[in-house]
C-alpha positions as CSV (number, residue, x, y, z in Angstrom):
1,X,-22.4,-1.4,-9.2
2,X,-21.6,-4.3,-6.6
3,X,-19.8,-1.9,-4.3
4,X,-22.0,0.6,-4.2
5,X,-24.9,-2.3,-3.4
6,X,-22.9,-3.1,-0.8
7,X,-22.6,-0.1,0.1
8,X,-26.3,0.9,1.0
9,X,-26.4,-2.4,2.5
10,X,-23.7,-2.0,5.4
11,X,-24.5,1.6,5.7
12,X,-27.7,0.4,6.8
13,X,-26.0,-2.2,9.1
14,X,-24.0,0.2,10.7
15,X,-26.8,2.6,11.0
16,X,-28.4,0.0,13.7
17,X,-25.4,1.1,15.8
18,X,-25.4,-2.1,17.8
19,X,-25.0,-1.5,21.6
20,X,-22.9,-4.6,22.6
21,X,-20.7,-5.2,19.7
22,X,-17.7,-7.6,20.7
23,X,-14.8,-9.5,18.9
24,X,-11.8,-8.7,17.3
25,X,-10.8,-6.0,14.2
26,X,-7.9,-5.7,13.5
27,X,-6.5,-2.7,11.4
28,X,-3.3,-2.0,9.1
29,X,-2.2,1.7,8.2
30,X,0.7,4.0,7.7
31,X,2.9,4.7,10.7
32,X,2.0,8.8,10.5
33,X,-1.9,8.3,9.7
34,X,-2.0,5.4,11.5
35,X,-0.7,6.8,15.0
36,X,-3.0,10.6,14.3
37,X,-6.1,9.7,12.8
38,X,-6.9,5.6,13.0
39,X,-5.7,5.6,16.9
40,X,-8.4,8.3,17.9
41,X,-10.7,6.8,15.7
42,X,-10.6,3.0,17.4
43,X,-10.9,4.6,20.5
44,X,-13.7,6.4,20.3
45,X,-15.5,2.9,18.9
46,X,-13.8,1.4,22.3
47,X,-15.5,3.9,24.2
48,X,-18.9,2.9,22.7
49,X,-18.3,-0.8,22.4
50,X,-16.4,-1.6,25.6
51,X,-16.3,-5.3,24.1
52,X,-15.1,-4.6,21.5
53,X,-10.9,-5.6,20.9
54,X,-9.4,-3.7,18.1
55,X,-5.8,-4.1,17.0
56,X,-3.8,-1.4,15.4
57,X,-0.6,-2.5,12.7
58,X,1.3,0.6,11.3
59,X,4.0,-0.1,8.7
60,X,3.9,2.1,5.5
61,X,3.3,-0.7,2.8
62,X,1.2,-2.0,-0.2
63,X,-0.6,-4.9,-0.3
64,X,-0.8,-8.2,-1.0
65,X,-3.0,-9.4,-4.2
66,X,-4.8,-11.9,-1.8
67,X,-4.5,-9.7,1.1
68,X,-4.7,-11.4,4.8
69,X,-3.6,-10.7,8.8
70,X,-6.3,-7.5,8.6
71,X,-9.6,-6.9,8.3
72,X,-9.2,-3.2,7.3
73,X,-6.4,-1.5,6.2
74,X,-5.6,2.4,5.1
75,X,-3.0,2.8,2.3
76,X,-1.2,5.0,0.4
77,X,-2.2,5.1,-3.2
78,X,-5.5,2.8,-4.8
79,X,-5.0,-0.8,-3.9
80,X,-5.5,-3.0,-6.7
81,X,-7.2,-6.4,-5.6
82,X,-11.0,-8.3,-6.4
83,X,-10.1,-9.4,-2.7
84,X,-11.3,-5.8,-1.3
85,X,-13.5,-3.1,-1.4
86,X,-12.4,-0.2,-1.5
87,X,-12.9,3.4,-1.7
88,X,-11.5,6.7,-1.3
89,X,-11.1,8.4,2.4
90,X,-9.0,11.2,1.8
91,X,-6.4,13.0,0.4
92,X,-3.4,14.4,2.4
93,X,-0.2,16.5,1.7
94,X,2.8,16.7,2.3
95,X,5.6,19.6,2.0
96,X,9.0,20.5,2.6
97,X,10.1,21.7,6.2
98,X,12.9,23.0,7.9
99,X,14.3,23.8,11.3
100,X,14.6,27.1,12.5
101,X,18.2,26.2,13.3
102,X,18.9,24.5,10.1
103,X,17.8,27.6,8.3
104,X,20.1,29.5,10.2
105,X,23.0,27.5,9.4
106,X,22.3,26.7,6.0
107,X,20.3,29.3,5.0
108,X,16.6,28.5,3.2
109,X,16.0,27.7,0.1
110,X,13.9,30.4,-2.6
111,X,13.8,28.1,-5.4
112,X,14.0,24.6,-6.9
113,X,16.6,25.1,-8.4
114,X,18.2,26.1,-4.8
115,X,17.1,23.3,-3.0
116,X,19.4,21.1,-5.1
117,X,21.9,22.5,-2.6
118,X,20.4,20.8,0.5
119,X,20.3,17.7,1.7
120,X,16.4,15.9,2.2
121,X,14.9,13.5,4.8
122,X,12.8,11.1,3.3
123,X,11.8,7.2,2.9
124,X,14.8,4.6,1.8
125,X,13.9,4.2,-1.4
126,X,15.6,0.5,-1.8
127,X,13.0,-0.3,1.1
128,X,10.1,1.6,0.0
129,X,6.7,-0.1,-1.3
130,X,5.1,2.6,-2.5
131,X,4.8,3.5,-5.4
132,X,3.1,7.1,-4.7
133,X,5.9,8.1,-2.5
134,X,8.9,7.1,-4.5
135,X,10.4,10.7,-4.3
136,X,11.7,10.9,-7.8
137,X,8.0,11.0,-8.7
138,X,7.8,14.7,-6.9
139,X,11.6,15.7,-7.2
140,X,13.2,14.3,-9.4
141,X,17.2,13.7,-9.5
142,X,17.1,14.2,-5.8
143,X,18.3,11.6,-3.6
144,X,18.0,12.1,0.3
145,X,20.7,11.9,2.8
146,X,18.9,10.7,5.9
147,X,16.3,8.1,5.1
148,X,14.3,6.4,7.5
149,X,11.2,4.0,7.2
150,X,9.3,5.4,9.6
151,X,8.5,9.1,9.6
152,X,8.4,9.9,13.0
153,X,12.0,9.6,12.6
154,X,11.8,11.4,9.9
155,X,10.1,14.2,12.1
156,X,12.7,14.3,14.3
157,X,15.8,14.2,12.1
158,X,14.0,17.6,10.6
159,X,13.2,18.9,14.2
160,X,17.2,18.0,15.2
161,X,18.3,20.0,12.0
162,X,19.7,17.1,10.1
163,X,18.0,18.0,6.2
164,X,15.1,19.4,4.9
165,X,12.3,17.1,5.9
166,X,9.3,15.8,2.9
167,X,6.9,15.7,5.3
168,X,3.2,15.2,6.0
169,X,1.9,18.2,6.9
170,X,-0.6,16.6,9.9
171,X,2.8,15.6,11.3
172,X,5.0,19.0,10.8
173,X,1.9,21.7,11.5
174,X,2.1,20.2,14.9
175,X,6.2,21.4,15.5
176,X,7.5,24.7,15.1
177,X,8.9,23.7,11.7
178,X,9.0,26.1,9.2
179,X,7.3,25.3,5.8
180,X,9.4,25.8,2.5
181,X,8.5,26.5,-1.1
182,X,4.7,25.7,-0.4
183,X,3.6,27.0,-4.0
184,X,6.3,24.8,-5.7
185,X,6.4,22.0,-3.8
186,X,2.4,20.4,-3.0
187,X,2.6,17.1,-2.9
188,X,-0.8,15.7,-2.8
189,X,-1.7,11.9,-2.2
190,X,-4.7,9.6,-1.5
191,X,-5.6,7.9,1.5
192,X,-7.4,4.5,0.1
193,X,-9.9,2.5,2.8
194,X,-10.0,-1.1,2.2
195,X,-12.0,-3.9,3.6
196,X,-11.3,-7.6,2.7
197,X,-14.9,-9.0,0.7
198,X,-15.7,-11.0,3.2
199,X,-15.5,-8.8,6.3
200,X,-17.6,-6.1,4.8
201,X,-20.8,-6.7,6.2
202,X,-19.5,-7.5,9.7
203,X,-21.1,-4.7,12.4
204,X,-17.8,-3.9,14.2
205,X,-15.9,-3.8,11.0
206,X,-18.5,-1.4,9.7
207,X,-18.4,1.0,13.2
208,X,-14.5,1.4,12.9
209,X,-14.8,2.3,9.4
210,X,-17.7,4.8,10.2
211,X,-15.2,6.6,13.0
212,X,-12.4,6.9,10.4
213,X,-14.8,8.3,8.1
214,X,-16.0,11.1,10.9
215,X,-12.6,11.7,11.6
216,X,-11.0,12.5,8.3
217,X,-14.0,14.6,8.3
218,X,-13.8,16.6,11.0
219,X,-10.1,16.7,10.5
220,X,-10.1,17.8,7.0
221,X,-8.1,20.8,7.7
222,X,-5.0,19.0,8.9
223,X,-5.0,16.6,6.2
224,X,-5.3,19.4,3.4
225,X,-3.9,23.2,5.3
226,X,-4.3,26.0,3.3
Protein backbone atom coordinates (compact mmCIF):
# COMPACT_ATOMS: atom_id res chain seq x y z
CA UNK A 1 0.00 0.00 0.00
CA UNK A 2 1.04 3.82 -0.57
CA UNK A 3 1.19 4.43 3.19
CA UNK A 4 2.91 1.83 4.16
CA UNK A 5 5.68 2.69 1.17
CA UNK A 6 5.77 5.78 2.67
CA UNK A 7 6.15 4.48 5.55
CA UNK A 8 9.57 2.50 5.18
CA UNK A 9 10.58 5.54 3.41
CA UNK A 10 10.41 8.27 6.19
CA UNK A 11 11.26 5.72 8.75
CA UNK A 12 14.37 5.53 7.04
CA UNK A 13 14.54 9.37 6.96
CA UNK A 14 14.10 9.77 10.39
CA UNK A 15 16.39 7.01 11.14
CA UNK A 16 19.37 9.47 9.92
CA UNK A 17 18.41 11.57 13.03
CA UNK A 18 19.71 14.66 11.56
CA UNK A 19 21.84 16.73 14.09
CA UNK A 20 20.83 20.40 13.02
CA UNK A 21 17.32 20.15 12.11
CA UNK A 22 15.70 23.80 12.01
CA UNK A 23 12.27 25.38 10.93
CA UNK A 24 9.01 25.40 11.99
CA UNK A 25 6.28 22.33 12.91
CA UNK A 26 3.50 23.12 14.04
CA UNK A 27 1.17 20.70 15.81
CA UNK A 28 -2.83 20.47 16.61
CA UNK A 29 -4.22 18.14 19.42
CA UNK A 30 -6.75 17.68 22.10
CA UNK A 31 -6.51 20.15 25.06
CA UNK A 32 -5.92 16.91 27.74
CA UNK A 33 -3.45 14.83 25.36
CA UNK A 34 -2.27 17.68 23.93
CA UNK A 35 -0.98 19.46 27.29
CA UNK A 36 0.34 15.48 28.88
CA UNK A 37 1.76 13.73 26.17
CA UNK A 38 2.49 16.02 22.74
CA UNK A 39 4.09 18.88 25.20
CA UNK A 40 6.83 16.38 26.68
CA UNK A 41 7.10 14.99 23.42
CA UNK A 42 8.12 18.49 21.41
CA UNK A 43 10.42 19.13 24.04
CA UNK A 44 12.41 16.47 24.18
CA UNK A 45 12.86 16.96 20.08
CA UNK A 46 13.74 20.81 21.36
CA UNK A 47 16.21 19.45 23.42
CA UNK A 48 17.87 17.54 20.54
CA UNK A 49 17.24 20.09 17.87
CA UNK A 50 17.92 23.41 19.54
CA UNK A 51 16.85 24.96 16.06
CA UNK A 52 14.20 23.51 15.80
CA UNK A 53 10.65 25.95 16.46
CA UNK A 54 7.66 23.85 17.15
CA UNK A 55 4.22 25.24 17.84
CA UNK A 56 1.62 23.49 19.92
CA UNK A 57 -2.55 24.15 19.09
CA UNK A 58 -4.85 22.29 21.57
CA UNK A 59 -8.65 22.56 20.86
CA UNK A 60 -10.60 19.22 20.90
CA UNK A 61 -11.92 19.15 17.24
CA UNK A 62 -12.19 17.23 13.88
CA UNK A 63 -10.90 18.17 10.82
CA UNK A 64 -11.20 19.82 7.89
CA UNK A 65 -11.63 17.59 4.51
CA UNK A 66 -8.74 19.73 3.03
CA UNK A 67 -7.07 20.16 6.21
CA UNK A 68 -4.46 23.34 6.70
CA UNK A 69 -2.80 25.77 9.71
CA UNK A 70 -0.85 22.21 10.91
CA UNK A 71 1.49 20.02 9.79
CA UNK A 72 0.55 17.28 12.27
CA UNK A 73 -2.31 16.89 14.21
CA UNK A 74 -3.65 14.15 17.03
CA UNK A 75 -7.43 13.54 17.03
CA UNK A 76 -10.04 11.86 18.51
CA UNK A 77 -11.59 9.22 16.34
CA UNK A 78 -10.07 8.16 12.52
CA UNK A 79 -9.85 11.28 10.38
CA UNK A 80 -11.33 10.81 7.10
CA UNK A 81 -9.30 12.79 4.37
CA UNK A 82 -6.97 11.71 0.92
CA UNK A 83 -5.21 15.01 2.27
CA UNK A 84 -3.39 12.91 5.22
CA UNK A 85 -1.78 10.04 6.28
CA UNK A 86 -2.71 8.62 8.91
CA UNK A 87 -2.37 5.95 11.34
CA UNK A 88 -3.23 4.71 14.64
CA UNK A 89 -1.16 6.01 17.99
CA UNK A 90 -3.09 4.82 20.67
CA UNK A 91 -6.01 4.19 22.46
CA UNK A 92 -7.01 5.89 25.72
CA UNK A 93 -9.93 5.66 28.34
CA UNK A 94 -11.81 7.42 30.07
CA UNK A 95 -14.17 6.72 33.33
CA UNK A 96 -16.40 8.14 35.67
CA UNK A 97 -14.88 10.02 38.89
CA UNK A 98 -15.86 11.54 41.83
CA UNK A 99 -14.79 13.70 44.69
CA UNK A 100 -14.20 12.39 47.97
CA UNK A 101 -16.46 15.22 49.16
CA UNK A 102 -19.13 14.84 46.54
CA UNK A 103 -19.43 11.21 47.57
CA UNK A 104 -19.89 12.21 50.98
CA UNK A 105 -22.66 14.52 50.20
CA UNK A 106 -24.33 12.64 47.60
CA UNK A 107 -23.50 9.43 48.26
CA UNK A 108 -21.72 7.05 45.28
CA UNK A 109 -23.35 5.45 42.88
CA UNK A 110 -23.48 1.13 42.71
CA UNK A 111 -25.18 0.88 39.52
CA UNK A 112 -26.25 2.45 36.18
CA UNK A 113 -29.25 2.48 36.89
CA UNK A 114 -28.18 4.72 40.15
CA UNK A 115 -26.10 7.03 38.44
CA UNK A 116 -29.23 8.38 36.72
CA UNK A 117 -29.59 10.17 39.97
CA UNK A 118 -26.44 12.36 39.63
CA UNK A 119 -25.64 15.00 37.80
CA UNK A 120 -22.31 14.55 35.02
CA UNK A 121 -19.51 16.88 33.88
CA UNK A 122 -18.76 16.53 30.43
CA UNK A 123 -18.32 18.32 26.81
CA UNK A 124 -21.28 20.84 25.57
CA UNK A 125 -22.72 18.80 23.31
CA UNK A 126 -24.24 21.79 21.01
CA UNK A 127 -20.43 22.67 20.74
CA UNK A 128 -18.91 19.41 20.43
CA UNK A 129 -17.11 18.02 17.09
CA UNK A 130 -16.69 14.83 17.82
CA UNK A 131 -18.34 12.42 16.95
CA UNK A 132 -16.57 9.66 19.40
CA UNK A 133 -17.30 11.66 22.44
CA UNK A 134 -20.90 12.62 21.94
CA UNK A 135 -21.94 11.14 25.40
CA UNK A 136 -25.15 9.63 24.33
CA UNK A 137 -22.92 7.20 22.41
CA UNK A 138 -21.57 5.78 26.07
CA UNK A 139 -24.72 6.83 28.27
CA UNK A 140 -27.33 7.26 26.78
CA UNK A 141 -30.40 9.55 27.94
CA UNK A 142 -28.00 11.27 30.09
CA UNK A 143 -27.46 14.87 29.71
CA UNK A 144 -24.72 16.70 31.90
CA UNK A 145 -25.21 19.56 34.13
CA UNK A 146 -21.84 21.25 34.00
CA UNK A 147 -20.35 21.16 30.50
CA UNK A 148 -17.26 22.73 29.56
CA UNK A 149 -15.13 22.59 26.28
CA UNK A 150 -12.07 22.15 27.80
CA UNK A 151 -11.48 19.36 30.17
CA UNK A 152 -9.16 20.77 32.48
CA UNK A 153 -12.20 22.46 33.51
CA UNK A 154 -13.81 19.71 33.49
CA UNK A 155 -11.06 18.32 36.05
CA UNK A 156 -11.67 20.81 38.27
CA UNK A 157 -15.42 21.08 38.42
CA UNK A 158 -15.05 17.16 39.45
CA UNK A 159 -12.09 17.96 41.93
CA UNK A 160 -14.51 21.17 43.47
CA UNK A 161 -17.43 18.54 43.87
CA UNK A 162 -19.67 20.02 41.24
CA UNK A 163 -20.90 16.29 39.34
CA UNK A 164 -19.52 13.19 38.46
CA UNK A 165 -16.71 13.88 36.07
CA UNK A 166 -16.35 11.49 32.37
CA UNK A 167 -13.01 11.76 32.46
CA UNK A 168 -9.78 10.71 30.91
CA UNK A 169 -8.18 8.64 33.07
CA UNK A 170 -4.35 10.19 32.29
CA UNK A 171 -6.03 13.36 33.71
CA UNK A 172 -8.06 11.90 36.94
CA UNK A 173 -5.21 9.05 38.02
CA UNK A 174 -3.18 12.09 38.64
CA UNK A 175 -5.88 13.72 41.53
CA UNK A 176 -7.10 12.00 44.41
CA UNK A 177 -10.36 11.32 42.61
CA UNK A 178 -12.15 8.40 43.19
CA UNK A 179 -12.98 6.10 40.19
CA UNK A 180 -16.67 4.87 39.83
CA UNK A 181 -18.37 1.86 38.17
CA UNK A 182 -15.01 0.88 36.37
CA UNK A 183 -16.54 -2.58 35.14
CA UNK A 184 -19.63 -0.81 33.71
CA UNK A 185 -18.55 2.17 32.59
CA UNK A 186 -14.89 1.70 30.10
CA UNK A 187 -15.04 4.01 27.65
CA UNK A 188 -12.33 3.28 25.26
CA UNK A 189 -11.32 5.65 22.26
CA UNK A 190 -8.58 6.10 19.59
CA UNK A 191 -5.97 8.49 19.41
CA UNK A 192 -5.49 9.01 15.41
CA UNK A 193 -1.86 10.63 14.14
CA UNK A 194 -2.15 12.61 11.06
CA UNK A 195 0.27 14.18 8.79
CA UNK A 196 -0.78 16.36 5.81
CA UNK A 197 0.62 14.43 2.25
CA UNK A 198 2.88 16.76 1.62
CA UNK A 199 4.72 17.22 4.87
CA UNK A 200 5.34 13.56 5.32
CA UNK A 201 8.68 13.18 4.26
CA UNK A 202 9.95 16.36 5.90
CA UNK A 203 12.91 15.36 8.70
CA UNK A 204 11.56 17.55 11.59
CA UNK A 205 8.07 16.47 10.88
CA UNK A 206 9.27 12.91 11.02
CA UNK A 207 11.37 13.55 14.58
CA UNK A 208 8.20 14.94 16.34
CA UNK A 209 6.20 12.19 15.14
CA UNK A 210 8.89 9.61 16.33
CA UNK A 211 8.81 11.36 20.08
CA UNK A 212 5.00 10.96 20.15
CA UNK A 213 5.39 7.52 19.12
CA UNK A 214 8.07 6.76 22.16
CA UNK A 215 5.96 8.49 24.41
CA UNK A 216 2.65 6.86 24.00
CA UNK A 217 4.90 4.00 24.37
CA UNK A 218 6.50 4.37 27.35
CA UNK A 219 3.36 5.85 28.69
CA UNK A 220 1.06 3.11 27.80
CA UNK A 221 -0.05 2.55 31.23
CA UNK A 222 -1.54 5.93 31.76
CA UNK A 223 -3.33 5.89 28.63
CA UNK A 224 -4.94 2.25 29.26
CA UNK A 225 -4.76 1.63 33.62
CA UNK A 226 -5.75 -1.49 34.68
Amino acid sequence: MIEEAIDRVVDTVAGQDPPSLHGTVRVSAPDGFGTVFATPALVRVRRRHPRLQVELITATRQLALRPSGFDLALVIGVPASSHLVTEHLTDYTLGLYASDDYLTRYGRPETVAELREHPLIFYIESMLQVGDLDIERHLPGMTPSFSSTNVFAQLEATQQGAAIGVLPAFLAQRTRLRRLLADEIDIRLPITLAVRREAVTHPAVRAVWTALRHQVTERADELLPE
